[in-house]
C-alpha positions as CSV (number, residue, x, y, z in Angstrom):
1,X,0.0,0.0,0.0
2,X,1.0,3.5,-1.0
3,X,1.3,5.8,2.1
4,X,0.5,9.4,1.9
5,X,3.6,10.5,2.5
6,X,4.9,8.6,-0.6
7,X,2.2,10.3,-2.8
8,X,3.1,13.7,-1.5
9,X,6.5,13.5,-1.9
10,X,5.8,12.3,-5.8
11,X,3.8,15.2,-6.7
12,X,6.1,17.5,-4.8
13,X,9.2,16.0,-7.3
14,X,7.0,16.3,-10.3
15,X,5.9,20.3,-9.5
16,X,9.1,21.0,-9.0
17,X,10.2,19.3,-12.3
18,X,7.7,21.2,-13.9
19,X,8.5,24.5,-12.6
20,X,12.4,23.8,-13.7
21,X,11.3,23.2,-17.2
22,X,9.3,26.1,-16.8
23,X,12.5,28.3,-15.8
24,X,14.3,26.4,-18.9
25,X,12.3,27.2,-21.1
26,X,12.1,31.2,-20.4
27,X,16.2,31.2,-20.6
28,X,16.1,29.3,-23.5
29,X,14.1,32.3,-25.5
30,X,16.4,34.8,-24.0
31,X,19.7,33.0,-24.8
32,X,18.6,32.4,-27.9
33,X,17.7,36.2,-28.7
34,X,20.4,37.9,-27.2
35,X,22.2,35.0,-29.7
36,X,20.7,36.9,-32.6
37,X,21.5,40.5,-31.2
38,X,25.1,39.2,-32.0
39,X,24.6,38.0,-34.5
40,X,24.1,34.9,-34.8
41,X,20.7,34.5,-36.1
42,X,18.6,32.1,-34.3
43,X,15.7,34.2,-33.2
44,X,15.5,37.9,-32.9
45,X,14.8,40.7,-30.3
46,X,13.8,44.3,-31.9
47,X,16.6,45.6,-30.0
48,X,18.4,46.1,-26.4
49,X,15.2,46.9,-24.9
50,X,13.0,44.4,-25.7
51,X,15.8,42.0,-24.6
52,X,16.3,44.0,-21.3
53,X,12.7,42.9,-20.5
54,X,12.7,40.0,-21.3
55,X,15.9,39.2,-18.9
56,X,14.3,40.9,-16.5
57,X,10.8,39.0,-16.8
58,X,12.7,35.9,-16.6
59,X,14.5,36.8,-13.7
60,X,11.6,37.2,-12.0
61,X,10.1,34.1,-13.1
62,X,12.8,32.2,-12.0
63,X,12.7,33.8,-8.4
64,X,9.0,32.9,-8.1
65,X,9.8,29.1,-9.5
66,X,12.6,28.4,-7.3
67,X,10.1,29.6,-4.4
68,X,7.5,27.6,-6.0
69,X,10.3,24.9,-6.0
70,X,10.9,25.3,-2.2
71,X,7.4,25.2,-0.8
72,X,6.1,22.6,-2.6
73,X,9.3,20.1,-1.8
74,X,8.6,21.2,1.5
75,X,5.0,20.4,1.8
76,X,5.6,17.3,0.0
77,X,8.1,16.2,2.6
78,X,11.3,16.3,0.4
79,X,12.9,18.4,2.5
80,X,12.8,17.4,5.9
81,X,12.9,20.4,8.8
């Protein structure tokens, strides 16, 4: 039988799986943009600005993920107090 504390700890791993590929996935579009600022043409950004927010958007992100990250490993007993 499958305790509670087993299932808890499962969902806490896959949210925070999720919200990693959720952080990877924001970096990836900025990397890639600030990739074609220089030059190398993968994706494109109008200019400094736009990629300037978008940095900034995804730092944010990222600080509300790893929170996310945190509190849910938390409740789901992965990190033990």
């Amino acid at each position: 039988m499958v305790s509670i504390t087993e299932v808890k700890s499962t969902i806490a791993l896959a949210i925070a799986g999720a919200f990693g590929f959720i952080i990877a996935l924001i970096w990836r579009d900025i990397i890639v943009g600030l990739m074609n600022m220089a030059g190398l043409s993968v994706s494109s950004f109008a200019d400094a600005t736009g990629a300037a927010i978008a940095t900034l958007t995804a730092v944010v992100i990222t600080v509300i993920c790893v929170i996310g990250i945190l509190y849910i490993t938390k409740w789901g007993g992965v990190i033990k107090e």
